[in-house]
Structures are given as structure tokens and as C-alpha cells.
LODREN-582912 format. One record per atom (N, C-alpha, C): residue number from 1; atom name; x, y, z. Coordinates in nm, 2 decimals. Layout:
BEGIN
(NUM CA (X Y Z))
...
This chain:
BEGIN
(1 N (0.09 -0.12 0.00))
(1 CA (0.00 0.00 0.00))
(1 C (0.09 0.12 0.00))
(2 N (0.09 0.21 -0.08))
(2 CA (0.15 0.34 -0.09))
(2 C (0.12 0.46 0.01))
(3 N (0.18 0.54 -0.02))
(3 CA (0.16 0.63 0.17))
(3 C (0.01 0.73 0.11))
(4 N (-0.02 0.77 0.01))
(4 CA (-0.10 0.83 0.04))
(4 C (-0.26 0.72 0.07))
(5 N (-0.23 0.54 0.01))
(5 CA (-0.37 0.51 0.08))
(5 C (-0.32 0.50 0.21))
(6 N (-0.23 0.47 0.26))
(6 CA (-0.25 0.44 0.43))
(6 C (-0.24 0.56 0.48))
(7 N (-0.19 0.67 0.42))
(7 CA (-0.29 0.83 0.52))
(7 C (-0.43 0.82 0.49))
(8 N (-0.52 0.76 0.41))
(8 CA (-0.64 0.79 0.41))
(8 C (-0.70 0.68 0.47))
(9 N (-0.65 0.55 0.48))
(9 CA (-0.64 0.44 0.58))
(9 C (-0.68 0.46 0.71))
(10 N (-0.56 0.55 0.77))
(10 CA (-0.58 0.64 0.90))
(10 C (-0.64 0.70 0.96))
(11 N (-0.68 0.81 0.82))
(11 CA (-0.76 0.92 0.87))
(11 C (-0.90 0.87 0.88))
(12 N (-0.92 0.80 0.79))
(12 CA (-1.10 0.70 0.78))
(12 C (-1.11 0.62 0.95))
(13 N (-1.00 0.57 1.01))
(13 CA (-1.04 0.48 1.11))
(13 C (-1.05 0.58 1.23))
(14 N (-0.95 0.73 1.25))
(14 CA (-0.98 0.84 1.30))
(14 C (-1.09 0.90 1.32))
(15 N (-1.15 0.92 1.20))
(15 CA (-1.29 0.94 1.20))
(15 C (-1.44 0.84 1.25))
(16 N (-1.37 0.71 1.22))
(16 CA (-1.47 0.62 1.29))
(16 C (-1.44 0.63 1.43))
(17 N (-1.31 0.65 1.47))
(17 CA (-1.32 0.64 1.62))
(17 C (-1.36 0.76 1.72))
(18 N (-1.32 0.90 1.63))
(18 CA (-1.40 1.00 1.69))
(18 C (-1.57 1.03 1.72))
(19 N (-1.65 0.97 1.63))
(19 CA (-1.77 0.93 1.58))
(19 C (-1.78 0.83 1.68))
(20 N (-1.74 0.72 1.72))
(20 CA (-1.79 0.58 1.83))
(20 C (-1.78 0.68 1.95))
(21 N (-1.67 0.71 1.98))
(21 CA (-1.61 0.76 2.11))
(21 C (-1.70 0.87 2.13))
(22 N (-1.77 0.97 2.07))
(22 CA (-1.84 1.12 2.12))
(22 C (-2.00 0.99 2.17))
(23 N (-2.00 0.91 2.08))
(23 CA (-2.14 0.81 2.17))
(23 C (-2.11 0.74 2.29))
(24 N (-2.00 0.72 2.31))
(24 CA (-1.97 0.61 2.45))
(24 C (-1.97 0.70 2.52))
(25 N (-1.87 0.82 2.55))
(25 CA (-1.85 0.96 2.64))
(25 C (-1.96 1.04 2.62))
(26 N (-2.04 1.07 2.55))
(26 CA (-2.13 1.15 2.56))
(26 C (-2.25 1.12 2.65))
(27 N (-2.33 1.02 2.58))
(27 CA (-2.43 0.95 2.66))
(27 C (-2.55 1.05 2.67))
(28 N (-2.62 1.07 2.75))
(28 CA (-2.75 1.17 2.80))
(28 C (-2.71 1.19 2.93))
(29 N (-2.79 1.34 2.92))
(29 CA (-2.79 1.38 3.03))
(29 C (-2.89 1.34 3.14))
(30 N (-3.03 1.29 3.09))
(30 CA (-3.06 1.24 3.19))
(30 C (-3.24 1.26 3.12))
(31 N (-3.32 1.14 3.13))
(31 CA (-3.44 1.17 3.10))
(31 C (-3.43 1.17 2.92))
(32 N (-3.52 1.27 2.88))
(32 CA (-3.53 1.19 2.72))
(32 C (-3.42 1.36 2.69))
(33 N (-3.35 1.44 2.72))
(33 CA (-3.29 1.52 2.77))
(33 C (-3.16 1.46 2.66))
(34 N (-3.11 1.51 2.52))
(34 CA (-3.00 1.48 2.42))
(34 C (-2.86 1.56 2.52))
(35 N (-2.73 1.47 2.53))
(35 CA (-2.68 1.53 2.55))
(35 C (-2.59 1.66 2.40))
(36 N (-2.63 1.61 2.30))
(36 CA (-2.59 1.69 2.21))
(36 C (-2.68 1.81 2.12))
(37 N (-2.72 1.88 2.25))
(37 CA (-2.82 1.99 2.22))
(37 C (-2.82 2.13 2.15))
(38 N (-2.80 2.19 2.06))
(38 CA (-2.78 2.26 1.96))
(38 C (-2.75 2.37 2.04))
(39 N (-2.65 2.45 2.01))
(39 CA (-2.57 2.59 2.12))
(39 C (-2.75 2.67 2.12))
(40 N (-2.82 2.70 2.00))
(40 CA (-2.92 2.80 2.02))
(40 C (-3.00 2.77 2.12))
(41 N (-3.04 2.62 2.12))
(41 CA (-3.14 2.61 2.23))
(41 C (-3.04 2.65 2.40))
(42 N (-2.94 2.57 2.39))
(42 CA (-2.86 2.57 2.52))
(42 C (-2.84 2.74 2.57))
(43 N (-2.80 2.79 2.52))
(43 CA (-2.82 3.00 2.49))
(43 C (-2.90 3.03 2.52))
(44 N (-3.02 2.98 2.45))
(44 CA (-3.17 3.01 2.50))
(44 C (-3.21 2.99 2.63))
(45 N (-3.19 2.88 2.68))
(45 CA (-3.24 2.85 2.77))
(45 C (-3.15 2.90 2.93))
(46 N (-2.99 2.91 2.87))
(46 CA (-2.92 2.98 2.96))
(46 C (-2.96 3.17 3.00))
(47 N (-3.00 3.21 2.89))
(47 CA (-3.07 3.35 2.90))
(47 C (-3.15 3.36 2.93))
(48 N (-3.28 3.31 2.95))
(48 CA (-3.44 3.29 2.97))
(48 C (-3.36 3.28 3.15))
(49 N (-3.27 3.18 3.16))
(49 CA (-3.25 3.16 3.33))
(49 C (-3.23 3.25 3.40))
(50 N (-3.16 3.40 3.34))
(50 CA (-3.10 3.51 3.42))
(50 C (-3.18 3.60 3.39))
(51 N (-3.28 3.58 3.34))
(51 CA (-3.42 3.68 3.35))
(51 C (-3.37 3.83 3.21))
(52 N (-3.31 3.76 3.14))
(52 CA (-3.27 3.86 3.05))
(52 C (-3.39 3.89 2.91))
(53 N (-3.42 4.08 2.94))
(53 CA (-3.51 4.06 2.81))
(53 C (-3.44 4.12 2.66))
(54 N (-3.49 4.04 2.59))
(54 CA (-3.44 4.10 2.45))
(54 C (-3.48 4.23 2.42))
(55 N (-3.38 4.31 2.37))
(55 CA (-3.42 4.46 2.31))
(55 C (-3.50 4.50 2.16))
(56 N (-3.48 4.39 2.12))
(56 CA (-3.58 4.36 1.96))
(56 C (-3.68 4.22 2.00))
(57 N (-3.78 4.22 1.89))
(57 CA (-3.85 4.13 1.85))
(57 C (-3.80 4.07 1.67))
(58 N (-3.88 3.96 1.69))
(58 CA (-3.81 3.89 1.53))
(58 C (-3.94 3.99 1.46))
(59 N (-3.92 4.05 1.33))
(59 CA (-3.98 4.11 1.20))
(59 C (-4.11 4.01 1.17))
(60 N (-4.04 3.92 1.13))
(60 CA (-4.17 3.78 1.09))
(60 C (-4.16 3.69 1.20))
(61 N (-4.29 3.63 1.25))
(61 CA (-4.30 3.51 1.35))
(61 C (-4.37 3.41 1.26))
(62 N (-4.27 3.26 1.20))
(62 CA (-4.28 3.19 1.14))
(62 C (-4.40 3.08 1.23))
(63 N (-4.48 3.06 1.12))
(63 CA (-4.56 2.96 1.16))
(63 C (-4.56 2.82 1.20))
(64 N (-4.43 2.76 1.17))
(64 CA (-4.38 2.64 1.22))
(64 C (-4.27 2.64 1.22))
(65 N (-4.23 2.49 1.24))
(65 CA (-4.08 2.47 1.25))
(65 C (-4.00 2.41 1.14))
(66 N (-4.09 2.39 1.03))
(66 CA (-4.08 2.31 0.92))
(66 C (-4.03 2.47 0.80))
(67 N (-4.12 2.56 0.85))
(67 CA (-4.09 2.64 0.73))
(67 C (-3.96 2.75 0.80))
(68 N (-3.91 2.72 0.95))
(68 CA (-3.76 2.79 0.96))
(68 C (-3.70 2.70 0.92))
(69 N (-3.69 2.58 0.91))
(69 CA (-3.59 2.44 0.85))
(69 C (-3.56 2.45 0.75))
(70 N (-3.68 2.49 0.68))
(70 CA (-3.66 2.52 0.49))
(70 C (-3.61 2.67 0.44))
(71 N (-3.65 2.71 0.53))
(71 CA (-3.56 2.87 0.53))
(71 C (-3.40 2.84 0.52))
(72 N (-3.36 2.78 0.65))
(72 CA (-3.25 2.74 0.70))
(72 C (-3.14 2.64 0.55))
(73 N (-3.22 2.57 0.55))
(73 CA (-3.19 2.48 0.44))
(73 C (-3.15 2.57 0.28))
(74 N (-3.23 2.68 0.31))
(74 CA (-3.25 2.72 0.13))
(74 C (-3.08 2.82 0.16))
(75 N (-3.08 2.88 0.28))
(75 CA (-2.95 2.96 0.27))
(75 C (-2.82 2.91 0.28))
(76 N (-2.85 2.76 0.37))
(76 CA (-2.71 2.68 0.32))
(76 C (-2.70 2.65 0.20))
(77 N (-2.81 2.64 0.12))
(77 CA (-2.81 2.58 -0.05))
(77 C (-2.71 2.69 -0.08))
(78 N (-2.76 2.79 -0.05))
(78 CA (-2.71 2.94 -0.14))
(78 C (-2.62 2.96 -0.11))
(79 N (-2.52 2.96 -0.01))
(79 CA (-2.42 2.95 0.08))
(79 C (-2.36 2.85 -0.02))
(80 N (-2.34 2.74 -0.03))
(80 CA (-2.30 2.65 -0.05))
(80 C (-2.23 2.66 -0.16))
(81 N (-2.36 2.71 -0.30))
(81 CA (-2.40 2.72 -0.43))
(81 C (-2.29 2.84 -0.47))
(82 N (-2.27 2.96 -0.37))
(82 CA (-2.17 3.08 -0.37))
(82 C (-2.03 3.06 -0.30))
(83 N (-1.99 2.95 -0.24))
(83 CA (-1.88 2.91 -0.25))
(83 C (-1.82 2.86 -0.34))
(84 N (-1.86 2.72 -0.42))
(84 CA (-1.85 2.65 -0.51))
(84 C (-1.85 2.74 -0.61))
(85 N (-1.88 2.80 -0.67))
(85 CA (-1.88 2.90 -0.75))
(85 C (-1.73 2.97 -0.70))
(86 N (-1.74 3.02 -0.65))
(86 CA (-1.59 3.09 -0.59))
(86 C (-1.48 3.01 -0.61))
(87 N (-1.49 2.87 -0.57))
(87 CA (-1.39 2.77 -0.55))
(87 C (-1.34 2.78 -0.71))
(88 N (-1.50 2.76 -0.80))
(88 CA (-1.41 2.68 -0.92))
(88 C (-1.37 2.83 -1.01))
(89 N (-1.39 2.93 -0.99))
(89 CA (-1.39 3.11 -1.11))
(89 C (-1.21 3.05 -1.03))
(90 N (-1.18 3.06 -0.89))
(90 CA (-1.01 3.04 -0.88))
(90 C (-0.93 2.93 -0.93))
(91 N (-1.01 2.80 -0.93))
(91 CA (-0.96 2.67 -0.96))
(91 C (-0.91 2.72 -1.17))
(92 N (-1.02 2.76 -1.22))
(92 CA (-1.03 2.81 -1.34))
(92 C (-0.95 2.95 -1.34))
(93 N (-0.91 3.01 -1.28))
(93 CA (-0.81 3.13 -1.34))
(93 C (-0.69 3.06 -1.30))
(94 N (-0.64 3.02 -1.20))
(94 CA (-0.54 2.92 -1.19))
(94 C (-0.49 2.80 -1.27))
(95 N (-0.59 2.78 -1.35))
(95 CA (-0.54 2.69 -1.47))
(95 C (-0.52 2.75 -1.59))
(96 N (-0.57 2.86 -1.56))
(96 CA (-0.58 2.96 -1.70))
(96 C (-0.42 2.99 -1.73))
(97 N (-0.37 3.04 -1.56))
(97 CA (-0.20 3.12 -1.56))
(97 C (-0.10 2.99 -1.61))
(98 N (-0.16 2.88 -1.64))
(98 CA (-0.05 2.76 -1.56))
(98 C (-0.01 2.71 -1.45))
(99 N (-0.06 2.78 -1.36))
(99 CA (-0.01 2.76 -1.21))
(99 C (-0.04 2.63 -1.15))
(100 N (-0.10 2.53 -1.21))
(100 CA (-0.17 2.44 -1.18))
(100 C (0.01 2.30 -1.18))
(101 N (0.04 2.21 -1.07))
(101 CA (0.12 2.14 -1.13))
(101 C (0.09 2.03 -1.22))
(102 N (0.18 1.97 -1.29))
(102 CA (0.08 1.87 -1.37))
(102 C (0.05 1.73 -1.26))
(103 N (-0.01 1.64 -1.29))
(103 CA (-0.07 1.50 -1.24))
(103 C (0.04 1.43 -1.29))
(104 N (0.04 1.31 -1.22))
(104 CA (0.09 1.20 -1.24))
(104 C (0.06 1.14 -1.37))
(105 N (0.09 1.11 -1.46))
(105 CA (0.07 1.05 -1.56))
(105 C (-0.01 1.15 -1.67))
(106 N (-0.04 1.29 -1.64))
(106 CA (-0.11 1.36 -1.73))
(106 C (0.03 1.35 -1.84))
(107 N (0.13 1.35 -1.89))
(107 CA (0.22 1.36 -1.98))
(107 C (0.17 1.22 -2.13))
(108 N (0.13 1.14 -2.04))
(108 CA (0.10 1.03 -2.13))
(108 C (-0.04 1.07 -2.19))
(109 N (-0.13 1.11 -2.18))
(109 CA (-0.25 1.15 -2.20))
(109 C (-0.24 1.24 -2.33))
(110 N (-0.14 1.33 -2.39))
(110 CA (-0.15 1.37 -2.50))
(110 C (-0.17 1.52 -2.46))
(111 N (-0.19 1.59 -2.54))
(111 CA (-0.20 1.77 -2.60))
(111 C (-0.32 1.78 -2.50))
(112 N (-0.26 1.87 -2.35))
(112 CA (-0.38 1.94 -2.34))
(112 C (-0.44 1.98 -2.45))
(113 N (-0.61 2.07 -2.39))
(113 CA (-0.71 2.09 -2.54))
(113 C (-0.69 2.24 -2.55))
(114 N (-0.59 2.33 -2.48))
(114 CA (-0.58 2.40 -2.52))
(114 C (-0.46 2.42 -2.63))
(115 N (-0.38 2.33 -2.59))
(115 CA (-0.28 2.32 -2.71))
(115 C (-0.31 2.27 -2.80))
(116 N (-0.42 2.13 -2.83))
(116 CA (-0.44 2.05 -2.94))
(116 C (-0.54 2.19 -3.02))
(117 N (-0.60 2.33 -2.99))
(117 CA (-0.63 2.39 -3.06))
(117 C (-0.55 2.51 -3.15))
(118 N (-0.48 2.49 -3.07))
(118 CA (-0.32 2.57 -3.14))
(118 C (-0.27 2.56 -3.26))
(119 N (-0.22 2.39 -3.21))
(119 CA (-0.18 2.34 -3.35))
(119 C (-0.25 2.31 -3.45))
């Protein structure tokens, strides 16, 4: 096996064991009570304890919890959709300069296509 599969060898059983181990150590706190409770609620409920009032109200009060999830959902899409986009306009001007090194074996592969339009 070559070093770059046994770093990904590694890192894969790393990940399974971080993943087993946050269930064995973690556990519940007690009752039907998740010990892995999302920072907003835990905030929430730590602020509500010290009697603290908020100086705004929310603009829109959403009528369920299905249509903040899909809110939520649609701006990670877009989030996501605007990175990726970003990633590849640099991935693509960086191939543009050359800057790119070549691959393993890209030599045997023949005339990049921007040269085979050259010639």
C-alpha cells in the first residue's frame, strides 16, 4: 500500500473512532434530555434563566418549524452554491495562468485541449 492510501487508511479509522467515542463519552444527560443539544437552544435556555429581556422582536414570527428548517436549508443551498462558485472562477483562473502542477501521468494523456487547438 502506498503512503498516500495508508494516510487515508488512517484518517478514515480516525474518523470512525471520533464518531464511536463522542457516543460512548457522551451519553444523555438524563431523561429523554439529548446530551448533544444545539448551542441555540442551550443559549436560549441559559438566557431565559437570568431573567434577561431582549431589546428587539423577530420582524416575521414563522408559523412552524418546518418552514424555519426550509428557510435554513435554502441559505445553506445558497451559501454553499456561492462558495462552489468561488472555488471553481479560482480553480479556473489558476489553470488559466498555468499555475496548476501537472498529475501523475497527465504527460502520457496527449496535447492538453488547449494546445491541441493551437496546433
Amino acid at each position: 500500500m502506498n503512503r498516500r492510501g495508508l494516510t487515508s487508511l488512517l484518517l478514515f479509522a480516525l474518523l470512525i473512532a471520533v464518531v464511536i467515542g463522542s457516543f460512548v463519552i457522551g451519553g444523555t444527560k438524563g431523561g429523554d434530555e439529548e446530551a448533544f443539544a444545539g448551542t441555540d437552544a442551550t443559549v436560549s435556555e441559559q438566557i431565559e434563566a437570568d431573567g434577561y429581556t431582549p431589546w428587539f422582536s423577530p420582524l416575521v414570527e414563522l408559523k412552524s418549524a418546518e418552514v424555519e428548517s426550509g428557510l435554513f436549508a435554502l441559505q445553506a443551498a445558497l451559501g454553499g452554491a456561492a462558495f462552489g462558485y468561488c472555488v471553481g472562477i479560482l480553480h479556473g483562473r489558476r489553470r488559466r495562468t498555468g499555475d496548476v502542477p501537472e498529475q501523475a501521468g497527465a504527460a502520457d494523456a496527449g496535447p492538453a485541449p488547449a494546445q491541441a487547438k493551437r496546433a
